[in-house]
N, C-alpha and C positions, 0 to 999 in steps of 0.2 A: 515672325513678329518678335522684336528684342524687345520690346516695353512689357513683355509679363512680366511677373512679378518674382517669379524663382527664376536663375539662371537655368541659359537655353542653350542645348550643343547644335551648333550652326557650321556649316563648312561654306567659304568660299563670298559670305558676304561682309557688308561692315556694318559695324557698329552704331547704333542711335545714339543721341547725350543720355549717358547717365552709365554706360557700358565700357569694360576694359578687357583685352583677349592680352595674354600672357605670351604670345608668340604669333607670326606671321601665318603658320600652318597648325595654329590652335582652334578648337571647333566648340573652344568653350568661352562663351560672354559673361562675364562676372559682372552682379549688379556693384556696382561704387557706393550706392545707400548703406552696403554693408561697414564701408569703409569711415562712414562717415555717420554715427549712432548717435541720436539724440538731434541732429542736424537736419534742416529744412530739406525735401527733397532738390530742390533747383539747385542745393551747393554740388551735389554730386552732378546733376546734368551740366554746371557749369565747367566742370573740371576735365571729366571723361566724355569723348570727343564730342565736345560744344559745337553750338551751331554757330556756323561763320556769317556774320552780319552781311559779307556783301553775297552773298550767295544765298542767305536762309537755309543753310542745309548743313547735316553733321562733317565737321574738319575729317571725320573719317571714311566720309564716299568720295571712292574710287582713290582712298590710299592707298598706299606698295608699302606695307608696311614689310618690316626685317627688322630679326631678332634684335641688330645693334641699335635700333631707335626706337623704344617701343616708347618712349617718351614723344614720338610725335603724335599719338593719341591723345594726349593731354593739351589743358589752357598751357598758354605760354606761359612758365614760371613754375611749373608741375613738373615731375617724373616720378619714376617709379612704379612698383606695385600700384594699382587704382587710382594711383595718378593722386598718389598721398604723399609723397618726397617733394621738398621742396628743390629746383635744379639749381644748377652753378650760379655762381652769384643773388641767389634769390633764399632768404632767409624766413622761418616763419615768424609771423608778428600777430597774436590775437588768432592763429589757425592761419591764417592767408600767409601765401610765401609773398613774399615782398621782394624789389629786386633792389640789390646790395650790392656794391661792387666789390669784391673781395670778399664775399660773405661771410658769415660769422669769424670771429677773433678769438680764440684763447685769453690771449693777452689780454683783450681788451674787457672782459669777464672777471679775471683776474683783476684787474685793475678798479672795476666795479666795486669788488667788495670790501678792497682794500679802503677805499673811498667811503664805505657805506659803516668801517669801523670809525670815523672822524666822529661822527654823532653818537654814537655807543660811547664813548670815552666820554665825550664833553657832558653828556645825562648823566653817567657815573658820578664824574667828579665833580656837580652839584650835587648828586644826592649823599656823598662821602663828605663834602667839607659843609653842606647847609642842614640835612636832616638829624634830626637828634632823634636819641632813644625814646624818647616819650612820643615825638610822632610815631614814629615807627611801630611801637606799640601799639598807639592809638589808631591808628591806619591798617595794621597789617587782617583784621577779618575783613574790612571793604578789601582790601587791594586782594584777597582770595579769592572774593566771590566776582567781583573784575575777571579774577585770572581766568574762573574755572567757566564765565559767561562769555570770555572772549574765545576761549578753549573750544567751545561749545558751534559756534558759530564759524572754530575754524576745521570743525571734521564738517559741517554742515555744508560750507562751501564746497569742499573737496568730494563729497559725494556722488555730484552727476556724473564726474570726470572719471572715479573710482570704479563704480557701479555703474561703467556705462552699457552695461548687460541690461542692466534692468530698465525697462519703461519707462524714462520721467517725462513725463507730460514738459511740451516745450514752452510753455509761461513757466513752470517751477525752474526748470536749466533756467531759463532768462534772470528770474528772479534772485537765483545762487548765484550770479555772475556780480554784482556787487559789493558780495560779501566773498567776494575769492580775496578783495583788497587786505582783508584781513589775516590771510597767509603770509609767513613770513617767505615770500620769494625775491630776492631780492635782482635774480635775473629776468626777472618776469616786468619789475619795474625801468632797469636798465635799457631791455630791450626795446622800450617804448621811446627813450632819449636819443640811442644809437642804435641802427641796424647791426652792426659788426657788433653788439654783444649780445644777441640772438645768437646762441649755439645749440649745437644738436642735441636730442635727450642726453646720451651718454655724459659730453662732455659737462653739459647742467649736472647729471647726477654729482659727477666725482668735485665740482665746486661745490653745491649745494652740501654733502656731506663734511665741509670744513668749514660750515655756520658754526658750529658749537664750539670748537676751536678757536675760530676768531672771536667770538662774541665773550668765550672768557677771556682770552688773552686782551681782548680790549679795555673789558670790566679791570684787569691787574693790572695792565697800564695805568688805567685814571688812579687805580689804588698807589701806586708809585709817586703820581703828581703831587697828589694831596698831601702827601708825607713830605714830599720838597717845600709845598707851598706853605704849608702847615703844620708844623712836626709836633708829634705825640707822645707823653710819654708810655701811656697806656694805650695801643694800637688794638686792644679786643674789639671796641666798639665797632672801627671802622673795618675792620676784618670781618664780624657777624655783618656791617653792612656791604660790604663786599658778596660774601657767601648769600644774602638775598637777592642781589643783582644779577647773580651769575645761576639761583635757584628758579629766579623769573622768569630769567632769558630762555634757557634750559627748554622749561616748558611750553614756552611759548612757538617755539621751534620743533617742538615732538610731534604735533599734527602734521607738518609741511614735512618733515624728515621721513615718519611713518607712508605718507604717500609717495613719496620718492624708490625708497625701497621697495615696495610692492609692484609700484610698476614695471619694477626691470624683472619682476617674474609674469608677468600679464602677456602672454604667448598665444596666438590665434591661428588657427589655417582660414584660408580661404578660399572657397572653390573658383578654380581658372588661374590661382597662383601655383607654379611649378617648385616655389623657392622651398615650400614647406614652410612651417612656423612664422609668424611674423612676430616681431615686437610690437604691442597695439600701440603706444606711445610714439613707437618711430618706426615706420615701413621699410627702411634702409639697412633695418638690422635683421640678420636672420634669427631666430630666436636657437641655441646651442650651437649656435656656430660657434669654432676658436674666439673669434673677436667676443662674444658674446659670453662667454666662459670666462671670460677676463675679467666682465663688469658684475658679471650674476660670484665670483668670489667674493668680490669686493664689497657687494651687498649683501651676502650673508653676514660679512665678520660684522656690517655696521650695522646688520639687522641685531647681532649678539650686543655689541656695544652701546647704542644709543635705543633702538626698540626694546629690547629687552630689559638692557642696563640699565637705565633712567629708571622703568617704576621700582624695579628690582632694589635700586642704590635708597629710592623714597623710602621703599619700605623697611630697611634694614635700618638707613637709621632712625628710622619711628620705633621702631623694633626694641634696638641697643636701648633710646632713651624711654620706652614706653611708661617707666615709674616717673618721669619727669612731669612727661606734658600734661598733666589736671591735678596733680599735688602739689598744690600753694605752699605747704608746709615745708616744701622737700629742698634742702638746700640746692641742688641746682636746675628748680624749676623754671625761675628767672631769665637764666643765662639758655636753658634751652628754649624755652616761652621764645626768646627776643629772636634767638636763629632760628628757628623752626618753626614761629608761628605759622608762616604763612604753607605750611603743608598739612597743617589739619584744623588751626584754630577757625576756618570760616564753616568746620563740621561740627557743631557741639554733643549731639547725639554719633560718635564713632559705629557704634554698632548698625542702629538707623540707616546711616549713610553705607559703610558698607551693603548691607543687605537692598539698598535702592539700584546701589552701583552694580553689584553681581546680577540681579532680576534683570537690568537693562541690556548688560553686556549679552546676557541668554539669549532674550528674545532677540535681539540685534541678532544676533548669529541664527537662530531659529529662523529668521523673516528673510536673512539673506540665505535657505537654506535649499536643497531640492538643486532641480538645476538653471535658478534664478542666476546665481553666481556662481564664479571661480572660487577655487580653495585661496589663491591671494586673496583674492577682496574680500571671504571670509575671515582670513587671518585681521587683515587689515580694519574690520568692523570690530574684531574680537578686542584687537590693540586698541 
């Protein structure tokens, strides 16, 4: 009987929906609910070998399965491990492989984001040639507490997907699925326009990592225009408002960049898979394989760079100016006041705030502690 509930060593029969054997003379049936955490049971019966409509019976009685097809266990549009890879031509879109003719694009990704800096300039260069110091001033504790509530809502979304170890109840997943909009993904919205810019994890990662990149270099474009359009003689102003443009974006990017990196250490075995390790994000990868050595360097240096670096860089220069930022008296309070406000002026009480923020990170870590979670997704709570 394969519908218990732990995996069953069986020799010589096949598989019910919801079941995947790793090889033709495998005696081991792997449940697919493993594969698919947080997710309705019928998605995994629909996948691993489904029942065929004109038959009413599983696609896998009285298979001849062989090592080279193990994809014929799977819906049409599945391969892989548990029948979690999306196959040729068929790209994922929302989880579901979708079928794509040429599937996913490089190029066509690439060309997304290039696309997606035309609005980052043009926001720039209204905020460079219309907003003056006295708004800015006057704005910048709203636009903190904006920053740190949008902040907020963007580790909140990214939790079920992160911590998919842990339990969530599937009305709360449902419910974080709305507020995922709030992440800056910007392949996640492309994918929706084109199939062909659905790409595989890896290849997302290594785009997704030159958000910051582009988002300043777009912010100093529009900083260029403005000087054509409008020339200055004292360029401070528009430069502190540049450095807030580029101090916004930053952070607003650090939730979505933080889970990116984490994931490509999120490594799982599964019983009935021969491969060893998998990548949970992408079944295609083997987790320390060469290829996989490739991607896990390249997220450390950006784990040092951006995870690290960003609060690291905050704090330092809060650090350098600390005699500036609440002495009115102090000749250049003003000048740090205008560019820095928006990294502590929405905290009036420092101390306070520190000590809410350190209590929260603890228990976070604490609650994700035991063997609820991985050491990524601890890191990743910690961050």
């Amino acid at each position: 009987d394969c519908s218990s509930k732990d995996n069953v060593e069986l020799a010589g029969v096949s598989g019910t929906p919801g079941f995947w054997k790793s090889g033709a003379n495998s005696t081991i049936f792997s449940d697919c609910r493993t594969a698919y955490p947080g997710r309705p049971t019928h998605i995994a019966e629909a996948r691993c070998c489904p029942m065929d409509p004109t038959t009413n019976l599983s696609i896998c009685m009285n298979l001849h399965l062989n090592d080279t097809d193990l994809s014929a266990q799977c819906k049409i549009g599945y391969s892989g491990p548990l029948c979690r890879v999306c196959a040729n031509n068929y790209v994922n879109v929302n989880g579901d492989c979708t079928f794509c003719k040429g599937g996913g694009n490089v190029g066509s990704g690439i060309l997304s984001l290039l696309v997606c800096c035309v609005p980052i300039v043009f926001i720039s260069l209204i905020a460079l040639l219309k907003v003056s110091i006295t708004k800015f001033n006057s704005g910048s504790v709203l636009v903190g507490q904006i920053k740190i509530l949008v902040s907020f809502f963007q580790i909140l979304a990214s939790l079920p997907n992160v911590l998919d170890s842990v339990p969530w109840p599937f009305m709360w997943s449902e419910l974080m699925k709305p507020l995922a909009l709030i992440n800056v993904d910007v392949l996640d919205f492309a994918s929706v326009a084109s199939c062909n810019m659905s790409l595989v994890f890896t290849s997302r990662f290594l785009l997704h990592m030159t958000l910051p990149v582009l988002f300043i270099a777009s912010a100093f474009v529009a900083y260029c225009i403005s000087l054509l359009i409008r020339p200055v003689k004292d360029k401070y102003i528009r430069q502190s408002i540049l450095f807030k443009i580029c101090v916004v974006g930053i952070l607003l990017l650090y939730p979505s960049l933080s889970t990116k990196v984490f994931q490509m250490f999120r490594c799982k075995s599964y019983q009935g898979v021969d491969a060893g390790k998998l990548l949970e994000i992408d079944f295609a990868v083997v987790c320390w394989s060469p290829e996989h050595l490739n991607y896990v360097f390249i997220a450390i240096a950006c784990f040092l760079l951006y995870i690290v670096g960003i609060p690291l860089s905050v704090y330092l220069v809060l650090r350098i100016h600390r005699d500036h930022l609440w002495d009115t008296d102090h000749n250049h309070h003003h000048v740090i006041s205008f560019r820095l406000g928006g990294l502590y002026q929405q905290c009036k009480k420092l101390s306070f705030c520190w000590f809410v923020n350190v209590l929260f990170v603890f228990l976070c870590v604490w609650w994700c502690g035991g063997d609820m979670c991985t050491v990524p997704e601890r890191l990743y709570v910690f961050f």
